[in-house]
C-alpha positions as a printed NumPy array, in Angstrom:
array([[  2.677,  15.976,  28.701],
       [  6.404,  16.873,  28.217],
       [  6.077,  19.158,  25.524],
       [  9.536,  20.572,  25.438],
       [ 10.733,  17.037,  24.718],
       [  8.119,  15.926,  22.455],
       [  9.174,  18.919,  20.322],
       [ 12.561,  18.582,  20.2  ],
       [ 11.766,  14.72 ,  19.326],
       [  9.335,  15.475,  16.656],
       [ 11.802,  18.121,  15.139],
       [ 14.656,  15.468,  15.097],
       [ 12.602,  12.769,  13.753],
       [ 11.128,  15.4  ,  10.768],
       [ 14.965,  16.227,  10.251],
       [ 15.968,  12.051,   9.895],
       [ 14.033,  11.358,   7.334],
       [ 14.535,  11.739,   3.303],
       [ 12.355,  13.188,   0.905],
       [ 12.355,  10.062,  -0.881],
       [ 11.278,   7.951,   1.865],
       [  8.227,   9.182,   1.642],
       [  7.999,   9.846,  -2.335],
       [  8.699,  13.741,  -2.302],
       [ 11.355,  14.45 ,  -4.49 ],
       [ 14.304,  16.121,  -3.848],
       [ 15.54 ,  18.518,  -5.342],
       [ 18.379,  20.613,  -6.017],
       [ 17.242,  23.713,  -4.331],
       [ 16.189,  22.106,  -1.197],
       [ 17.666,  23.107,   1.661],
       [ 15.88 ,  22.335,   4.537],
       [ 17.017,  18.804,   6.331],
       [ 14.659,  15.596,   6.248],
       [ 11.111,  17.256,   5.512],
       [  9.36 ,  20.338,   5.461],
       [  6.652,  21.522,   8.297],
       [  4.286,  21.592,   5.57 ],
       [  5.161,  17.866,   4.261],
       [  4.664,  16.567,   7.406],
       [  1.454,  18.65 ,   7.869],
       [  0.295,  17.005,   4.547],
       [  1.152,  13.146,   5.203],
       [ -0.153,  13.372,   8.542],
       [ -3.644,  15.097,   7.519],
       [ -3.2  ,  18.082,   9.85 ],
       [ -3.035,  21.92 ,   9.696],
       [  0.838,  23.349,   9.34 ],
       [  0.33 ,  25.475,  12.237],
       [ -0.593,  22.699,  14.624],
       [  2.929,  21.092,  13.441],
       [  4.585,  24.539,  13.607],
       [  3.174,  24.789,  17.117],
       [  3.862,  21.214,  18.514],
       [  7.828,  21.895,  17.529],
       [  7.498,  24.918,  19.307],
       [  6.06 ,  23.463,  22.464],
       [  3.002,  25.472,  22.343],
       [  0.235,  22.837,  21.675],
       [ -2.97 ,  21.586,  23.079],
       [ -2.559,  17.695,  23.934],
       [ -2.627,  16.167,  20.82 ],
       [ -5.093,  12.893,  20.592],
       [ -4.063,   9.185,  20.087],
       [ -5.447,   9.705,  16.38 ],
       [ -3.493,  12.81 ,  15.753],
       [ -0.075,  10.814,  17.166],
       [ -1.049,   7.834,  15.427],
       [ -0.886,  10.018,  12.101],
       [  1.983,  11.592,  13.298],
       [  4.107,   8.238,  13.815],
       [  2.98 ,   7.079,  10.478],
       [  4.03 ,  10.504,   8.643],
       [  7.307,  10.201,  10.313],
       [  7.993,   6.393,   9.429],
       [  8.89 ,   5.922,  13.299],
       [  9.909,   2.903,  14.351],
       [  7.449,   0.814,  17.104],
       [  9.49 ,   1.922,  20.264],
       [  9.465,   5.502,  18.494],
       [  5.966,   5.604,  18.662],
       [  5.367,   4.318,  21.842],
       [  7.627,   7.041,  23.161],
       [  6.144,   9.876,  20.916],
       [  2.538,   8.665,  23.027],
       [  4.5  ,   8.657,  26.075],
       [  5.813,  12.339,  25.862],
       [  2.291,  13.94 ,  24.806],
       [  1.11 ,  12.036,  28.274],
       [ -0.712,   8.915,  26.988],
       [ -0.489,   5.158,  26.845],
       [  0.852,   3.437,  23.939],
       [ -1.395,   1.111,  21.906],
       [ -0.96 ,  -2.365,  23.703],
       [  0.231,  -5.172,  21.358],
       [ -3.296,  -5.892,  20.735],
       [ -4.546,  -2.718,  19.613],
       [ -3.98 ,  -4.123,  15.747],
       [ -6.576,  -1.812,  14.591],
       [ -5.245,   1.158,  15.961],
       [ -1.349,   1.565,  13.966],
       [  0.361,  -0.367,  11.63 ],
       [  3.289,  -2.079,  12.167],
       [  6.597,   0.163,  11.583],
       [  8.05 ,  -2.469,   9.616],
       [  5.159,  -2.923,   7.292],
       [  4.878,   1.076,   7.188],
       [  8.84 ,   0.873,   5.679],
       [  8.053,  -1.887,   3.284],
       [  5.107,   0.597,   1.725],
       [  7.862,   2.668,   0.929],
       [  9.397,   0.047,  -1.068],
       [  6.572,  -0.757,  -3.409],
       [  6.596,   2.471,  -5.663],
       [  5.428,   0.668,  -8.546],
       [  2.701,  -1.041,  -6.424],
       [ -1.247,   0.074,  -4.735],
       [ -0.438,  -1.486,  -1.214],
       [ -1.965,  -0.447,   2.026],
       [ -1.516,  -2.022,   5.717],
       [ -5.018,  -3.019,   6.895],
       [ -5.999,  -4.756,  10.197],
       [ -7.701,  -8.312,   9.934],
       [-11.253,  -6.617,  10.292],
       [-10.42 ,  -4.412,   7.277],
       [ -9.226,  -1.179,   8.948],
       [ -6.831,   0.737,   6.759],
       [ -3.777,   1.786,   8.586],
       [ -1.335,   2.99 ,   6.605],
       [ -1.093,   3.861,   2.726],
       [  1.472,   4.352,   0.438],
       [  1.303,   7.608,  -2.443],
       [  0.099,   5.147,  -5.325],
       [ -2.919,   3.798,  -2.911],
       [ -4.116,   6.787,  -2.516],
       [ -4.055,   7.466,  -5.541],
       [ -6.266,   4.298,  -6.766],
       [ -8.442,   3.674,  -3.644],
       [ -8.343,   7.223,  -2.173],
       [ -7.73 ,   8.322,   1.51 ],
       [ -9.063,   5.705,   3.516],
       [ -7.128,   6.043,   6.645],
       [ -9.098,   8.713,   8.471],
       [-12.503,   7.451,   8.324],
       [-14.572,   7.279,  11.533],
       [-16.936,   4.958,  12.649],
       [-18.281,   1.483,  10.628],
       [-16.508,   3.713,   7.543],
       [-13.565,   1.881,   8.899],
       [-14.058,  -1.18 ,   8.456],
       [-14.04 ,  -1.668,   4.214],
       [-16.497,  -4.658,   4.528],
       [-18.403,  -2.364,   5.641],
       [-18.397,   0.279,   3.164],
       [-18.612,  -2.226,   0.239],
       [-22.177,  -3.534,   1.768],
       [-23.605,  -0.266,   2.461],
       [-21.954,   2.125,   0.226],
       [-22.089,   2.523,  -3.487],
       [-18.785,   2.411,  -5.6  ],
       [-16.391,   1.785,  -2.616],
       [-12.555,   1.585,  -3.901],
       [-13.776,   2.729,  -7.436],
       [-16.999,   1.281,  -9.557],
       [-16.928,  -2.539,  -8.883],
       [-18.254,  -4.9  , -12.051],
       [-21.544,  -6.389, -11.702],
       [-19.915,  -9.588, -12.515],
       [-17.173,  -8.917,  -9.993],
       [-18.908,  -8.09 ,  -6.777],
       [-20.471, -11.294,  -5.997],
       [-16.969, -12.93 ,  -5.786],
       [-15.677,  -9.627,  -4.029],
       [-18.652,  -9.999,  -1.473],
       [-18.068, -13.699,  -0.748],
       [-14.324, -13.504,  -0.56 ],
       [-15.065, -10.573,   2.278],
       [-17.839, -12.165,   4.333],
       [-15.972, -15.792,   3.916],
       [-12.445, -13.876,   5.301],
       [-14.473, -11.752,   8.448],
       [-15.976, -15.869,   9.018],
       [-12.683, -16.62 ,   9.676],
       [-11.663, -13.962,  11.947],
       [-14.994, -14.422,  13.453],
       [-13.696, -17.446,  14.447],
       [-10.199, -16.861,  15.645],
       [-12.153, -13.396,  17.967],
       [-15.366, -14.552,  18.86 ],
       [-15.335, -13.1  ,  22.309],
       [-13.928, -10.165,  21.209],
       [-16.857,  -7.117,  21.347],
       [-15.28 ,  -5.099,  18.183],
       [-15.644,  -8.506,  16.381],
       [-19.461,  -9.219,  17.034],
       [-20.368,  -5.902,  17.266],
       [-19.46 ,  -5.397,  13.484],
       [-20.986,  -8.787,  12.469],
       [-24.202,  -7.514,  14.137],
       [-24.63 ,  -4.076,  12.675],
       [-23.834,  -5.433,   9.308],
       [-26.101,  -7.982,   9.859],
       [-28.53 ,  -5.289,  10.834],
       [-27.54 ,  -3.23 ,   8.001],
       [-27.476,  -5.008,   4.723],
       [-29.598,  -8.024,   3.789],
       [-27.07 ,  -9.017,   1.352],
       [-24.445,  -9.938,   4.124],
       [-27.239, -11.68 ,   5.979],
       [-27.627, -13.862,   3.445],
       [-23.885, -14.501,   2.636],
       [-23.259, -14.719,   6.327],
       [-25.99 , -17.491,   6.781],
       [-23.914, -19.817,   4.083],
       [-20.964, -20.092,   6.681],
       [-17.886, -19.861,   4.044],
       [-14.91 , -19.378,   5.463],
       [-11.451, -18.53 ,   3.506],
       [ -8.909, -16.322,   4.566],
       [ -7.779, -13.987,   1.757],
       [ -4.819, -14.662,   0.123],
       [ -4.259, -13.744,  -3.431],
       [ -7.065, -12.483,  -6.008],
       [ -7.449, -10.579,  -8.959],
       [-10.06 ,  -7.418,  -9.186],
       [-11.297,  -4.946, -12.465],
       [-11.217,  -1.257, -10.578],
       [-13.279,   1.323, -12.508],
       [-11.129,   4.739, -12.062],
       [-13.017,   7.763, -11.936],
       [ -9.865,   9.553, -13.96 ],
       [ -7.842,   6.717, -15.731],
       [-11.081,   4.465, -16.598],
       [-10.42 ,   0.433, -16.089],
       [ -7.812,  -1.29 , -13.561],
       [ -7.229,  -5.063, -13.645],
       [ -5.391,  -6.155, -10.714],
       [ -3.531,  -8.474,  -9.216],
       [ -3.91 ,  -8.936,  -5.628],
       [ -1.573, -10.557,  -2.802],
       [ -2.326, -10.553,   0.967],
       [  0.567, -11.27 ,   3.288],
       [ -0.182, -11.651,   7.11 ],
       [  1.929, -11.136,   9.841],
       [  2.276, -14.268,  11.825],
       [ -0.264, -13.641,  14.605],
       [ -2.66 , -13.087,  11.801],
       [ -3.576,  -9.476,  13.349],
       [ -2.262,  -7.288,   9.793],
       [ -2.106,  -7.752,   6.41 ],
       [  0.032,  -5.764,   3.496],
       [ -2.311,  -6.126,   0.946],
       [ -0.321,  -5.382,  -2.13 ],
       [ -2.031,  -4.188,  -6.294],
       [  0.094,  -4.647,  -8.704],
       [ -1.153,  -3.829, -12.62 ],
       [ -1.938,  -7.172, -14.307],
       [ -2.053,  -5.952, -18.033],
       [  0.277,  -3.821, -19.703],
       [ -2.533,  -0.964, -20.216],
       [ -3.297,  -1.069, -16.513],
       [  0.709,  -0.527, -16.073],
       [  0.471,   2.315, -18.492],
       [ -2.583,   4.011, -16.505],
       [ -1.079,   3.728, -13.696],
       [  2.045,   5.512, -14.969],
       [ -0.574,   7.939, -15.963],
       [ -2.355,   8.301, -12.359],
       [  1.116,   9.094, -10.794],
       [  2.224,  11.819, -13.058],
       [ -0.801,  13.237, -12.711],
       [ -0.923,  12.758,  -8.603],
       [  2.541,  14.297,  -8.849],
       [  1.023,  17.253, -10.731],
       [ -1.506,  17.756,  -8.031],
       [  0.966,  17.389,  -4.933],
       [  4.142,  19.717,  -6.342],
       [  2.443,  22.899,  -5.407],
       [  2.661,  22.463,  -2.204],
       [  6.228,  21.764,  -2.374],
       [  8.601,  24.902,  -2.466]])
């Protein structure tokens, strides 16, 4: 581990990048170049004294997850990151660790879509990377551990996953999941994390069984879904999936498909804006 390098590069990189690039606003009594400690601290899920003490060359070895947050908080690039792993002494992810970070250029185009719900998720429905408005509608879903991961998952063995789903709703919803993981199934079928997840959810939930037994198979593309929000009530939205070309990540992209969705979600960022400016000085 190099650590005075790795600070000085984590420093510079904090410096580099606006306020707005990551929706905190800037304003006219900010001083401090790029971000704040305590910004970066709060995008990457991590104490401020772990960040204070990484620029200062004084940490522990942080882990592949911490870094992985890290790269994502500082919108680094895909060499970036694989240089940010290399100075705290580990391997990069190789090009096939798709459910490990998102793509930097997908990460940039969340920044893009303020008046959008997108999120960066792996083709086994791993969350990688959210933007301020996704979090807002779905809630944090890019540190969970374990089969919490993977969102097919959580909608067969959890209750009200990505807000209260309509009765008449989640048997579409459950199809178009099971009917997408049949076709990764098939691209990955000698791939462990693949049929390991097929089999616990097999295991798990006899309503999967059964839709896995009818052997649909459609990739997701474009859809439309009625969220129930714990704090703004109703969502209809309109959903678009694009894939990068090897079919590894997706940008799945909300956008409000009524004009009182539009206004709620107006609502739900004022309100998330409310919640975060305390923390801004």
């Amino acid at each position: 581990m190099q650590r005075d390098e790795l600070a000085d590069f984590l420093r510079r990189r904090r410096e580099a990048i606006r306020p707005a690039e990551v929706g905190i606003a800037d304003g006219p009594r900010r001083r401090t170049n790029g971000l704040r400690r305590e910004e970066v601290a709060m995008l990457a899920g991590m104490s401020v004294d772990y960040v204070v003490r990484l620029e200062q060359g004084r940490s522990s070895q942080p882990s592949t997850q911490l870094l992985a947050s890290l790269a994502r908080a500082l919108r680094l690039t895909d060499d970036e990151r694989d240089h940010l792993f290399h100075l705290a002494g580990h391997q990069p992810p190789a090009s096939e660790g798709h459910s490990q970070l998102a793509r930097a250029g997908l990460v940039r185009m969340l920044d893009l879509l303020e008046g959008a719900s997108a999120m960066v998720i792996s083709d086994l429905g791993v969350v990688l990377a959210q933007n301020r408005l996704s979090v807002l509608v779905a809630g944090e879903l890019t540190r969970a551990g374990g089969d919490r991961r993977y969102l097919i998952h959580r909608f067969f063995t959890e209750a009200n996953d990505w807000g209260e789903q309509l009765p008449e709703e989640r048997e579409h919803q459950a199809r178009q999941l099971v009917a997408d993981l049949r076709a990764v199934y098939g691209r990955r079928s000698d791939d462990p994390e693949v049929i390991g997840l097929v089999a616990r959810l097999q295991e798990d939930s006899a309503e999967f069984r059964g839709l896995w037994a009818d052997h649909e198979v459609k990739v997701r593309r474009a859809d439309r879904k009625t969220l129930v929000h714990a704090r703004v009530g109703r969502l209809l939205m309109d959903c678009e999936t694009l894939v990068t070309p090897d079919l590894r990540q997706q940008l799945l992209v909300l956008t409000p498909a009524d004009a009182q969705t539009r206004e709620k979600l107006d609502l739900l960022r004022v309100l998330g804006t409310q919640e975060f400016t305390p923390g801004v000085r």
